[in-house]
C-alpha positions in Angstrom: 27.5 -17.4 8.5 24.6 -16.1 9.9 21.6 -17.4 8.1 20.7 -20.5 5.7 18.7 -19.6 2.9 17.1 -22.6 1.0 15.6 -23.6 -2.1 12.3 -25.7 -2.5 11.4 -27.9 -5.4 14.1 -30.4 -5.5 15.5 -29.0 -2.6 13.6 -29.7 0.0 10.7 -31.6 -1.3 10.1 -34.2 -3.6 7.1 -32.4 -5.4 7.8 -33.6 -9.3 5.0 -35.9 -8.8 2.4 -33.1 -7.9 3.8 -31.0 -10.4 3.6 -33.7 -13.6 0.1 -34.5 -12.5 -0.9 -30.9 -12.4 1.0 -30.4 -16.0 -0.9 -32.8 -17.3 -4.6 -32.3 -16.5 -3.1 -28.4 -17.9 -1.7 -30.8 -21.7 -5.4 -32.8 -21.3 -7.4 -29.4 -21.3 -5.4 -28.2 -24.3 -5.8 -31.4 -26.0 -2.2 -32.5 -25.9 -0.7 -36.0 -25.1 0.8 -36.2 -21.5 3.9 -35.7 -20.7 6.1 -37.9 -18.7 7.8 -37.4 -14.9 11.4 -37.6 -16.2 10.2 -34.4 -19.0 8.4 -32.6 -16.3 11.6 -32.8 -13.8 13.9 -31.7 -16.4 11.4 -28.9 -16.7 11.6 -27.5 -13.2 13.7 -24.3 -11.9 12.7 -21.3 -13.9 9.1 -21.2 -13.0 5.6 -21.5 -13.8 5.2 -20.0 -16.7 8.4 -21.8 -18.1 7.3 -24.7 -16.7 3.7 -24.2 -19.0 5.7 -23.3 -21.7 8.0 -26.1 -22.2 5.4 -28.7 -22.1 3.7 -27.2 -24.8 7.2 -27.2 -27.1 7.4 -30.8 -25.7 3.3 -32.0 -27.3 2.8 -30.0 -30.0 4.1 -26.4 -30.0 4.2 -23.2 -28.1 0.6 -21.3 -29.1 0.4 -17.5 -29.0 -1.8 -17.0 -25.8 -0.8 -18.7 -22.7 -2.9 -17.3 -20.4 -5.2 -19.9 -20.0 -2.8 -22.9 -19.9 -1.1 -20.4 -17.0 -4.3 -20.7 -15.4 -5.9 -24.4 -15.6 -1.7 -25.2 -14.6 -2.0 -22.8 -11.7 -6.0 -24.5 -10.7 -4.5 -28.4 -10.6 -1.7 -27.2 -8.6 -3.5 -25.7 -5.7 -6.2 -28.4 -6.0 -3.2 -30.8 -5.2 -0.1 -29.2 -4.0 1.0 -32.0 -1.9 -0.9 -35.4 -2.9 2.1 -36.5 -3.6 5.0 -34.4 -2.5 7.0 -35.5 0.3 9.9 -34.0 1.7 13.7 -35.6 1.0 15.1 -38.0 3.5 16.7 -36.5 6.3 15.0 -32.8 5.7 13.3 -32.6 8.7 15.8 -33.5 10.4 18.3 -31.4 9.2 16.0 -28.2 9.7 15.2 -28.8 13.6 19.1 -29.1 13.7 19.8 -25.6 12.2 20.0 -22.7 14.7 20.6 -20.0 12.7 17.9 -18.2 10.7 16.6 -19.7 8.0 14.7 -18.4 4.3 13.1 -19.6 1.3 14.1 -18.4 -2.2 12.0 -20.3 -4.9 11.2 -19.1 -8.5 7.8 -21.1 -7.5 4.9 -18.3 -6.9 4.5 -16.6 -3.3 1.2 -17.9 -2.2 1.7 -22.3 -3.4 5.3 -21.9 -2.3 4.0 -20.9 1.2 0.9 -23.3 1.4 2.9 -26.0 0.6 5.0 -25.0 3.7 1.9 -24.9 5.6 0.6 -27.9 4.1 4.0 -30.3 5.2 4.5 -28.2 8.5 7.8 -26.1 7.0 6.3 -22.7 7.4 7.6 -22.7 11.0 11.0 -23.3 10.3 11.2 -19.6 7.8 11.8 -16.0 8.7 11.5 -15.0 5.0 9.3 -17.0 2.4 10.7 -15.4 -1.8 8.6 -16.6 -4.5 9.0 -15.7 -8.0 6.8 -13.2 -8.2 7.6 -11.3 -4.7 10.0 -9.5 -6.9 10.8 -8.1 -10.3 12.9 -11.0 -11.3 13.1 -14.9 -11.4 15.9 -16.7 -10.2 18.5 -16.9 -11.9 18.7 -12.7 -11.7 20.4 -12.1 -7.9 17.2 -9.4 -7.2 15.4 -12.6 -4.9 18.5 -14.0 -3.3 19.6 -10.7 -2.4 16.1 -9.4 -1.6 15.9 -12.2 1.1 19.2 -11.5 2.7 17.8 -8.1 2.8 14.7 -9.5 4.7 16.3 -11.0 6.9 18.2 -7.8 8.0 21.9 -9.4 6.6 24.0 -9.0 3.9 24.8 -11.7 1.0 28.4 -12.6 2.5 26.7 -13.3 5.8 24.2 -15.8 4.0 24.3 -19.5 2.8 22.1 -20.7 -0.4 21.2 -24.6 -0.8 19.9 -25.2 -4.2 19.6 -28.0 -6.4 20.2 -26.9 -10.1 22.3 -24.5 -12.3 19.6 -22.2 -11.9 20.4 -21.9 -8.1 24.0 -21.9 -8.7 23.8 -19.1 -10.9 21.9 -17.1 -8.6 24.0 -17.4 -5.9 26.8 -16.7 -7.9 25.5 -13.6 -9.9 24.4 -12.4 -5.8 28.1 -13.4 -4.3 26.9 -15.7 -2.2 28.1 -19.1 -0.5 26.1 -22.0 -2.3 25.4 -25.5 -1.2 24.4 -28.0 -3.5 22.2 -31.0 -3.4 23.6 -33.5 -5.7 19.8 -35.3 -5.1 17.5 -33.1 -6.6 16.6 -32.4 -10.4 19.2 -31.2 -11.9 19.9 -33.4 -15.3 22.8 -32.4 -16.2 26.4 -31.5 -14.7 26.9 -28.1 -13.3 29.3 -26.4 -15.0 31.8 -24.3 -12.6 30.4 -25.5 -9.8 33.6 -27.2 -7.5 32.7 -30.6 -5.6 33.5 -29.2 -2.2 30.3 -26.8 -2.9 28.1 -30.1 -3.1 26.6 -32.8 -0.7 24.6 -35.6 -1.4 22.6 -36.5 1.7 20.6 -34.4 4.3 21.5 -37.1 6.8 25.0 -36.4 7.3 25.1 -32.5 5.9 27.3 -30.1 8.2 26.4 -26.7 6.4 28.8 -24.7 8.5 31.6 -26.6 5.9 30.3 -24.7 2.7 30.4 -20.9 4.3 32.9 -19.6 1.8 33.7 -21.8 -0.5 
């Protein structure tokens, strides 16, 4: 294994919180009812613009033109990216304890994704920063998780992806690559095909080099 190539939301950081409040100041413009933090995590993994989209279903129905709940989503975000986002226990110290290379592959937009790493001092720790929209395609299509290997001058057998939901775990399987899985994040239901020695359940005590592989 020669690099460690990381998910974000649910991942990494605890940023639901940011992300319900944001969803709903987007539901309150539209005049829809709010939407709880349970819904909103359960929504999480395939984007923004899923993201938008499934709040709508959830208050009222999916209207024809989304563009402007893509953009009053996209305005509360940035206004309050980490207000309440925090990172998971043991992150930090995990990271400074890596001394391989290490990436981000997130289906959450290039420029939040990285000011949020600026904002909660990450950026330092990431050759390569993937958003959803640095490429063609959205995780769960391989095309970002094998564009960041790529980045990072390696191949997909040399690299290691830690995710937190079956959209992760598809990626890295559609790309051929080793996955880790954080059995903390947002995930709400069980992961089907993915085998327990693939999965950890604390940053505290996580020995990567164990999932190269599996």
């Amino acid at each position: 294994m020669k690099a460690i190539i990381f998910d974000l939301d649910g991942t990494l950081v605890h940023s639901a919180p940011d992300i319900h409040a944001a969803a709903n100041v987007m539901l309150a413009h539209a005049g829809r009812d709010p939407v709880t933090l349970d819904q909103v995590i359960g929504f999480i993994g395939n984007g923004i613009e899923k993201l938008v989209e499934r709040c709508l279903r959830a208050t009222g129905g999916v209207p024809d033109d989304l563009t402007p709940h893509y953009a009053e989503m996209n305005r509360a975000y940035a206004k309050d990216l980490t207000t309440l986002t925090r990172l998971f226990d043991g992150v930090r110290e995990a990271l400074d304890a890596i001394d391989l290379p290490m990436a981000l592959c997130t289906n959450k937009p290039e420029i939040p994704a990285r000011d949020l790493c600026d904002q909660l001092d990450l950026t330092r720790y990431f050759t390569v920063i993937t958003g959803g929209d640095s490429t063609q395609a959205k995780k769960p299509d391989p095309l970002p998780l094998v564009h960041t290997a790529v980045a990072l001058g390696l191949t997909v057998e040399e690299c290691l992806y830690v995710g937190d939901s079956v959209t992760d775990f598809r990626t890295a399987r559609a790309a051929e690559m080793a996955f880790a899985y954080f059995t903390g994040g947002y995930q709400p239901t069980p992961v089907e095909g993915l085998r327990s020695e693939e999965c950890f359940d604390s940053w505290h005590t996580l020995d990567l080099s164990r999932f190269h592989g599996a």
